[in-house]
N, C-alpha and C positions, 0 to 999 in steps of 0.2 A: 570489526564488523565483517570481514573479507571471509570470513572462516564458517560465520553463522547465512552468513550469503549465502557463500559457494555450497553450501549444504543445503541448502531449502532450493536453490536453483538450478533451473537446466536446460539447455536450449531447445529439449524436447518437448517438455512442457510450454514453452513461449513461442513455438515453432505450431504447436497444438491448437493450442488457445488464443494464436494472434487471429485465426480466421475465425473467432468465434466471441472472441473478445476485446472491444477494445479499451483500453486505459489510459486517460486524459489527465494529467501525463503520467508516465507508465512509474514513477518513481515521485517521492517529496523529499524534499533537503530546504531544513528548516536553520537559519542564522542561530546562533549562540548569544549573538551582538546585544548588549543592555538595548531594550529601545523596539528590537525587530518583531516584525509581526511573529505570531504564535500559533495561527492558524493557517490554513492550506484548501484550497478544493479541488477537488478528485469527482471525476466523471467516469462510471463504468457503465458502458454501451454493448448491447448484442448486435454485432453484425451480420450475424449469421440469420438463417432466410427461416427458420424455424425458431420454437423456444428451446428457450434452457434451463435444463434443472441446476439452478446452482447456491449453492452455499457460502458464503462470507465468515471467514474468522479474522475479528479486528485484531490491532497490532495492542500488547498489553502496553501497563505504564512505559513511560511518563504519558505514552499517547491515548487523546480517546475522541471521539466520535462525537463529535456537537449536533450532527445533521445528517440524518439519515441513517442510527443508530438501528430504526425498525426493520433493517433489510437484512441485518447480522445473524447470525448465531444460527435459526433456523432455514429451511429450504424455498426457496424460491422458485418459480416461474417466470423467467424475461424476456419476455414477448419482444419478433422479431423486430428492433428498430429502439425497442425502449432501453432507457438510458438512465441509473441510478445516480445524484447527485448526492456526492457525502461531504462532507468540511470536516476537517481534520485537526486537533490542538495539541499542543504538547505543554505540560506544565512544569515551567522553569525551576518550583519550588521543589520538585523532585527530580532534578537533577543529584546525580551519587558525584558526590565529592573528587574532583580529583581525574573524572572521566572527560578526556577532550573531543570524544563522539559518543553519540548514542543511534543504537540500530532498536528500528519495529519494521514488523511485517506485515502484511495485509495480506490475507490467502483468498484467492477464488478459486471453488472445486466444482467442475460441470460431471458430471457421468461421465463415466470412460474416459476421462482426457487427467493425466500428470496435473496436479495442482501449480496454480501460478502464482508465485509473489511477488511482490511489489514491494519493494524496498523501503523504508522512512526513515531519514537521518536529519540527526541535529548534531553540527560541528561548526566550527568558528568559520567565518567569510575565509579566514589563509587558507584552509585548507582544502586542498586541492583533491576532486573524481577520487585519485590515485592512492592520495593519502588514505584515502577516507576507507580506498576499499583494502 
C-alpha cells in the first residue's frame, strides 16, 4: 500500500486543500474480521468562504459507493459551508486471494490546488498504521 500512497500523496496538496477542504475522517480502514461491518461514512465539507469547483474520482474495486455516488465523476459546485455525505463498502467476495491488505483511493480535485486522496484500507485488526503503510 506504502508505494501506491506515497505516490498519489503530498503534503503540498493536504497543506492546500485542508483550508478548503475538509474530510470526516480524512482516511477509512475497514476490518478483514468474519463478522465486521463492510461499510463506512465519509463527510466532505467546504470550509472555505466561497464555492468550489470540484471533482470526485471514487476509489475502484473491491470498493464502491452505496450513497452519494451522484456527486462522482462529474464537476461540481460546493457552496460555502455545504457538506457531501457518502457511505462507503467494500466487497468481501472480491477479495484477490492471498492479499493481507487492500488499498483505494478517493481523489478530490478543486482548480488550481494538487489533488487530495484519501486513503481506504482493508487489513486484518493485527495489523498495525505502520504495517499497513
Amino acid at each position: 500500500c506504502s508505494s501506491r500512497l506515497a505516490s498519489r500523496r503530498s503534503p503540498l496538496a493536504a497543506m492546500a486543500l485542508s483550508r478548503l477542504l475538509e474530510a470526516v475522517p480524512p482516511g477509512l480502514r475497514f476490518s478483514d474480521a468474519e463478522g465486521a461491518p463492510t461499510t463506512r461514512s465519509l463527510l466532505i465539507k467546504n470550509i472555505s468562504l466561497g464555492e468550489l469547483p470540484l471533482t470526485i474520482e471514487p476509489p475502484g474495486p473491491p470498493f464502491r459507493i452505496v450513497r452519494g455516488g451522484e456527486h462522482v465523476g462529474g464537476k461540481l459546485q460546493l457552496k460555502p459551508g455545504e457538506t457531501l455525505p457518502f457511505r462507503i463498502t467494500w466487497d468481501r467476495s472480491s477479495r484477490p486471494p492471498g492479499q493481507s491488505a487492500i488499498c483505494g483511493f478517493f481523489v478530490l480535485r478543486v482548480d488550481m490546488c494538487p489533488p487530495l486522496t484519501l486513503d481506504f484500507v482493508v487489513a486484518p485488526d493485527s495489523m498495525t498504521k505502520e504495517e499497513v503503510q
